[in-house]
C-alpha positions in Angstrom: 117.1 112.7 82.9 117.3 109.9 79.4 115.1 107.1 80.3 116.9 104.3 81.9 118.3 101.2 80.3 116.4 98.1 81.1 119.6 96.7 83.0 119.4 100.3 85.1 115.8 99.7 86.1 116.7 96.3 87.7 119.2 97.1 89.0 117.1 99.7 91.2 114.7 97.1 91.6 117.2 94.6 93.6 118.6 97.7 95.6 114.9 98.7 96.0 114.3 94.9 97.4 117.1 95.4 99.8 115.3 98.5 101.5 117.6 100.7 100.1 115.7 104.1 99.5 117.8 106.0 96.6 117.3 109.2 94.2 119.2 109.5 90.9 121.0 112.6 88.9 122.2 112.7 85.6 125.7 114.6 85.3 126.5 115.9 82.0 129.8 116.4 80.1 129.8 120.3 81.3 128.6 119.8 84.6 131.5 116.6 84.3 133.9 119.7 83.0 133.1 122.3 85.5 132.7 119.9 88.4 128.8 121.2 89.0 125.3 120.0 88.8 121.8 120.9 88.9 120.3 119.4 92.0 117.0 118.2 89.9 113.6 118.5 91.4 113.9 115.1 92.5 116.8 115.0 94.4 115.6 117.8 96.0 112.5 116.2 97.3 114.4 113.1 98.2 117.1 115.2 100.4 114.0 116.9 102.1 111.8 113.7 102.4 115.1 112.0 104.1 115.6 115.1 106.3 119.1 115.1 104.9 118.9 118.8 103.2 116.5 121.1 102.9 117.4 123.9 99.5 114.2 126.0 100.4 115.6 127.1 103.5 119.2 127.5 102.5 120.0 131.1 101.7 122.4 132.1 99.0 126.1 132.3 98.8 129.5 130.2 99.2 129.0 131.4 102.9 126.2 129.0 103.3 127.5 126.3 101.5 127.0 122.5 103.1 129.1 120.0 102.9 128.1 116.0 104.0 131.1 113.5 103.9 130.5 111.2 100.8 131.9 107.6 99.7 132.1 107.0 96.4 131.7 103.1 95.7 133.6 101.9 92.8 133.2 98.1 93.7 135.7 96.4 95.8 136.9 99.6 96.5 135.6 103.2 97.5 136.6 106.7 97.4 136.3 108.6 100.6 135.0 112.5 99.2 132.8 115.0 100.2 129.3 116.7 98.7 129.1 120.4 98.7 125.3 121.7 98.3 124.8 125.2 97.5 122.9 128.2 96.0 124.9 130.7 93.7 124.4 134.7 93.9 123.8 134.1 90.5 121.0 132.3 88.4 118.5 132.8 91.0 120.3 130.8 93.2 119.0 127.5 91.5 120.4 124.9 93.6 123.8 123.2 93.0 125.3 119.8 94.2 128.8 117.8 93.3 130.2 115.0 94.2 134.2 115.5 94.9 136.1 113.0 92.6 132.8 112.0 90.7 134.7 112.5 87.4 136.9 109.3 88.6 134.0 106.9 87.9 131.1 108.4 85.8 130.9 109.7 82.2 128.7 111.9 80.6 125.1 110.9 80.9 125.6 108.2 83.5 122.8 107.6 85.9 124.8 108.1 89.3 122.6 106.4 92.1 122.6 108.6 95.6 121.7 107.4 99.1 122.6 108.1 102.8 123.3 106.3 105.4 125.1 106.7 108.3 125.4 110.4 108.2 127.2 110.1 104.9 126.3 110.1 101.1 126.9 106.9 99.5 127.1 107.6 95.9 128.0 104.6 93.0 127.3 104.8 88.9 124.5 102.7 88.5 125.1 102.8 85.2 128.6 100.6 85.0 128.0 99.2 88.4 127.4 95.1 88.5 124.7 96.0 91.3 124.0 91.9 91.6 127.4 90.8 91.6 128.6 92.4 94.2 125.7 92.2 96.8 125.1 88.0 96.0 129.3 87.6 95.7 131.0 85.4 98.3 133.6 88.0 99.1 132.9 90.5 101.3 132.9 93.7 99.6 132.1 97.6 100.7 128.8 97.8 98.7 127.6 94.6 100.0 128.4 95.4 103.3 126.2 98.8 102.9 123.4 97.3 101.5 123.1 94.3 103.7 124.0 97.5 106.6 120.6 99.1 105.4 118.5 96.0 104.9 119.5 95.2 109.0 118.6 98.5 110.2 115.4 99.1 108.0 114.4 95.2 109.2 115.1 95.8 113.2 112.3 97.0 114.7 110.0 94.5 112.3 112.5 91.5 114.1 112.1 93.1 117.2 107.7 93.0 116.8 108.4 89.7 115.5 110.0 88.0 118.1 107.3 89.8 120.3 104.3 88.5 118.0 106.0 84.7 118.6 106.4 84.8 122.3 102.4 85.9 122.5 101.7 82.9 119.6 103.5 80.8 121.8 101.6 81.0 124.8 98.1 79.3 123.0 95.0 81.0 122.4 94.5 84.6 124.3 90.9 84.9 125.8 89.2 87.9 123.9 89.4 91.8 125.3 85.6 92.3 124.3 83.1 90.8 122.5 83.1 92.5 119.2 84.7 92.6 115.7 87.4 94.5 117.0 88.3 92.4 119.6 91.1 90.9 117.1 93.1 93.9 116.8 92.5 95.1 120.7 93.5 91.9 121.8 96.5 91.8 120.4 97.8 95.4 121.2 96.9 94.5 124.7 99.3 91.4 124.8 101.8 94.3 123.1 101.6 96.9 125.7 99.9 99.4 123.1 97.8 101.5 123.6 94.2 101.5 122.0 93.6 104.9 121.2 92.4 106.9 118.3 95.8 108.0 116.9 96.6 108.5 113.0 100.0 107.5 113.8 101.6 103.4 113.3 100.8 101.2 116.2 104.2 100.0 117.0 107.7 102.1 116.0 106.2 103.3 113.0 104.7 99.6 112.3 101.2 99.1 111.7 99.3 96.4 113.1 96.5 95.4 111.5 94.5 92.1 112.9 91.8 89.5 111.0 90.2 86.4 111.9 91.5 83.5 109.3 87.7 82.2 109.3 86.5 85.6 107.5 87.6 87.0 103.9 85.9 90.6 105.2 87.7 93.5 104.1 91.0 94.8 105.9 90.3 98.7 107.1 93.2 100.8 105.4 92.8 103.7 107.2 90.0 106.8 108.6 89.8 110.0 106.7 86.9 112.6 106.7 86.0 114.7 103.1 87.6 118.3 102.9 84.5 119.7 104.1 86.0 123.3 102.4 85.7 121.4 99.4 82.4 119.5 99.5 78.3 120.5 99.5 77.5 119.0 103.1 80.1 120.0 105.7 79.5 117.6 108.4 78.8 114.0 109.2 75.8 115.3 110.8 74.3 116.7 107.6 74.8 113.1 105.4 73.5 111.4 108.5 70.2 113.7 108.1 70.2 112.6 104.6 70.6 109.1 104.5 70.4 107.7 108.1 67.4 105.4 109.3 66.1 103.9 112.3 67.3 100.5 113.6 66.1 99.6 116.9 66.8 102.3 119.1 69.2 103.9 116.7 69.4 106.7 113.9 72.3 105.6 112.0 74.0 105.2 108.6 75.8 102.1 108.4 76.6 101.1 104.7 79.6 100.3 102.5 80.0 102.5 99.2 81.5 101.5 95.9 82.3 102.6 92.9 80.8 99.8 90.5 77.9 99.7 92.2 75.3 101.8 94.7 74.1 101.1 97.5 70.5 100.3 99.3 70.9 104.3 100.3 71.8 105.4 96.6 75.2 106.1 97.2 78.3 105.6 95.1 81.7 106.6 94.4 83.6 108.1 91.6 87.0 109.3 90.7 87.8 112.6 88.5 91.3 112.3 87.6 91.2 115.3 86.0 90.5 117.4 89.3 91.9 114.9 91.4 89.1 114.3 93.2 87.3 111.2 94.6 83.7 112.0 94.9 80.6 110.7 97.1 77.3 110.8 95.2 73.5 110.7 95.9 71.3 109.1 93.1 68.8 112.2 94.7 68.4 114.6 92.4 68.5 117.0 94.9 71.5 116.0 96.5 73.9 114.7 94.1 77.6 114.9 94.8 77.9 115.6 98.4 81.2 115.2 99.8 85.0 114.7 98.1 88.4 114.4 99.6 91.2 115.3 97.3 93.6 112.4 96.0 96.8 113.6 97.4 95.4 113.7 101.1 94.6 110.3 100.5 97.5 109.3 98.9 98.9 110.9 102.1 97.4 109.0 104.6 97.7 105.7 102.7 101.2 106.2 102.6 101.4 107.7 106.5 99.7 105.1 107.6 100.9 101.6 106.1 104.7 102.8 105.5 105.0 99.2 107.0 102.4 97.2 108.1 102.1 93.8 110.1 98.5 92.1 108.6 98.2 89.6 111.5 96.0 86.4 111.1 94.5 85.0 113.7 92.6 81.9 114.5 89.2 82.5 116.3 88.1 79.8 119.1 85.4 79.8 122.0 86.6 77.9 125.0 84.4 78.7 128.2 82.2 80.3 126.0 84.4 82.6 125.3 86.0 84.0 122.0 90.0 83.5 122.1 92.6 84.4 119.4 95.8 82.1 118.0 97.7 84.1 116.4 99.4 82.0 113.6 100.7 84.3 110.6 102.1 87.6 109.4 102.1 89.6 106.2 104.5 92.0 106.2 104.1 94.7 103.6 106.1 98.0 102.8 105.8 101.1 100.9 101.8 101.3 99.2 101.8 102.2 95.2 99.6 105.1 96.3 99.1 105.3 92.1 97.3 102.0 92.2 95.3 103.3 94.6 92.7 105.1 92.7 92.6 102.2 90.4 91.5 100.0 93.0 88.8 102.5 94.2 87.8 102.0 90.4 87.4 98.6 90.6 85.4 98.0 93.8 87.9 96.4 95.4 88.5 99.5 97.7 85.4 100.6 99.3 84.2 103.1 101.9 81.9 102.5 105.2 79.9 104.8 106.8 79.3 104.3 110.8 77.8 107.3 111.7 74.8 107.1 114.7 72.7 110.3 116.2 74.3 110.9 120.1 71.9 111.4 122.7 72.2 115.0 122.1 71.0 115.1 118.7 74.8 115.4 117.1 76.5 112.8 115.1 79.6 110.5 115.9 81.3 109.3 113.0 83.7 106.7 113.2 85.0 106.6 109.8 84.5 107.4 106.9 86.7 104.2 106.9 88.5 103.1 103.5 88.8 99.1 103.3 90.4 96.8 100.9 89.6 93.5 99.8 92.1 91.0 100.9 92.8 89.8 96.8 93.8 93.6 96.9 96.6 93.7 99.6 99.7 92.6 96.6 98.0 94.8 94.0 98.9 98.1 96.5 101.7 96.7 97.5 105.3 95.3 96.7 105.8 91.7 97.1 105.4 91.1 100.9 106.7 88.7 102.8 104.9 86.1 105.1 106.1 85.0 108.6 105.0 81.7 110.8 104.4 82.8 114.3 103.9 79.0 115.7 
């Protein structure tokens, strides 16, 4: 695909404010001629990712050809058409898409924006589209009316938790769960009707809640991953508990953040090899040395599994009766991590990693982590622009 035009890019920037989730192909004057196109590697992935299409599991032939109604958006107007998606006999059976009708509104080497919604394609040129005009203009028109049709449904479970969050605010300050630093977050899922548990999976309808007392500028906990054990010279929490644990009361423990700009009281750091994709847990012993790594995609992964959308909830801590009680007062409502910026903020210190690893009465280990936390200066640098709700 050409590099986009400056006016391109924001114009997927405004659609990409608006929630709506889009891939983009390229036709050319042949594929224009013989109404056919490669269906790129990126379209592919986006037709997979969106459980629209899947090309690895179609099988060759016009026999297995799919077709998926299609509008065509042309600006006040549309063009009701179809998408056929197929593999040829020939070539491999490299995979094919077309747009009936396309050659009514693009020209060679358009960029032809593609998304779905409502069981249909909904397909404009992004290129000679006025993207702005028509979603800000004060007559209705069909492309305004699918955008603002996406923004509603992508935003109705987050309204829905929202209007939950402000009936809880409302009430005054909840008397703590527990007395600990968790209490915050249990607290709150309480009030929710959620259940604590230890899943990997977002807390409410594929929202994550994550809770903070306003009197504290700790770290927010991204998420829990283990090392690839395959991968790295210790394969257990057990054995780096052995290593570096010591004794605290009635405890064997290691309890410690790790960083990358600096080590620790234990000797232990972080570092990222880009070339073999790799974040890696070192041991200033010279025996030890690198001891454990996860690979950057499975962390990519879960950052993106688990904060797809997040709720950051701020609450205001108060002891009445001796007791601790929660207000909660604000939300920050982020979407869709820059998993890229993630390493950089590993680099930086401003993600870290803690260790909470204690020896059971049985002489094993029980890890609780390895839990990856960000600083809260680092919540707009991972992701978009956010925005921030009152709850009282």
């Amino acid at each position: 695909m050409r590099k986009l035009t400056v006016e391109e890019q924001n114009k997927i920037k405004l659609l990409t404010k608006n929630q709506v989730s889009l891939t983009l192909i390229e036709p050319t004057e042949t594929g224009l001629k013989k109404s056919i196109m490669d269906a790129t590697g990126s379209v592919r992935s986006f037709l997979k990712s969106e459980n629209i299409h899947d090309y690895d599991a179609q099988n060759q032939g016009p026999t297995n050809k799919v077709m998926i109604p299609t509008i065509i958006h042309t600006g006040f107007k549309t063009i009701k058409s179809k998408a056929s998606l197929y593999r040829p006999l020939t070539k491999n059976g490299d995979p094919r898409i077309w747009f009936y009708s396309l050659t009514q509104v693009a020209d060679p080497n358009d960029i032809v924006g593609i998304t779905y919604f409502d069981d249909t394609f909904q397909v404009f040129n992004l290129s000679k589209l006025n993207v702005e005009e028509l979603i800000k203009s004060s007559i209705q028109n069909p492309f305004q009316d699918l955008v603002n049709a996406i923004n509603n449904t992508e935003n109705e479970v987050a309204f829905e938790l929202l209007a939950m969050l402000r009936k809880i605010a409302s009430a005054g300050p909840i008397p703590s769960m527990v007395d600990a630093d968790t209490s915050v977050g249990r607290t709150l899922e309480t009030a929710l009707g959620i259940d604590i548990n230890s899943s990997k999976k977002p807390d409410y309808k594929g929202i994550e809640l994550k809770s903070f007392r306003n009197s504290r500028t700790n770290r927010k906990n991204l998420f829990a991953q283990v090392p690839d054990w395959k991968l790295s010279k210790f394969k257990s929490s057990g054995e780096i508990l052995s290593a570096f644990g010591y004794e605290r009361e009635e405890d064997f423990k290691l309890y410690c953040t790790v960083s990358a700009i600096t080590r620790n009281s234990q000797g232990l750091n972080l570092r990222i090899d880009s070339d073999i994709k790799q974040l890696i847990e070192n041991s200033d012993k010279p025996e030890v040395g690198d001891f454990v790594v996860w690979t950057l995609d499975k962390l990519h992964n879960r950052l993106k599994e688990k904060h797809k959308e997040t709720f950051w909830v701020e609450a205001e801590s108060t002891r009445i009766n001796n007791r601790e009680h929660f207000q909660y007062k604000l939300v920050e409502h982020t979407k869709k991590p820059i998993s890229s910026q993630f390493d950089l903020l590993i680099d930086q210190g401003i993600i870290t990693l803690d260790h909470l690893i204690k020896r059971t009465e049985t002489g094993g280990a029980k890890e609780k982590g390895p839990i990856f936390k960000i600083k809260p200066e680092g919540i707009e640098l991972l992701f978009p622009p956010s925005e921030n709700y009152s709850l009282i």
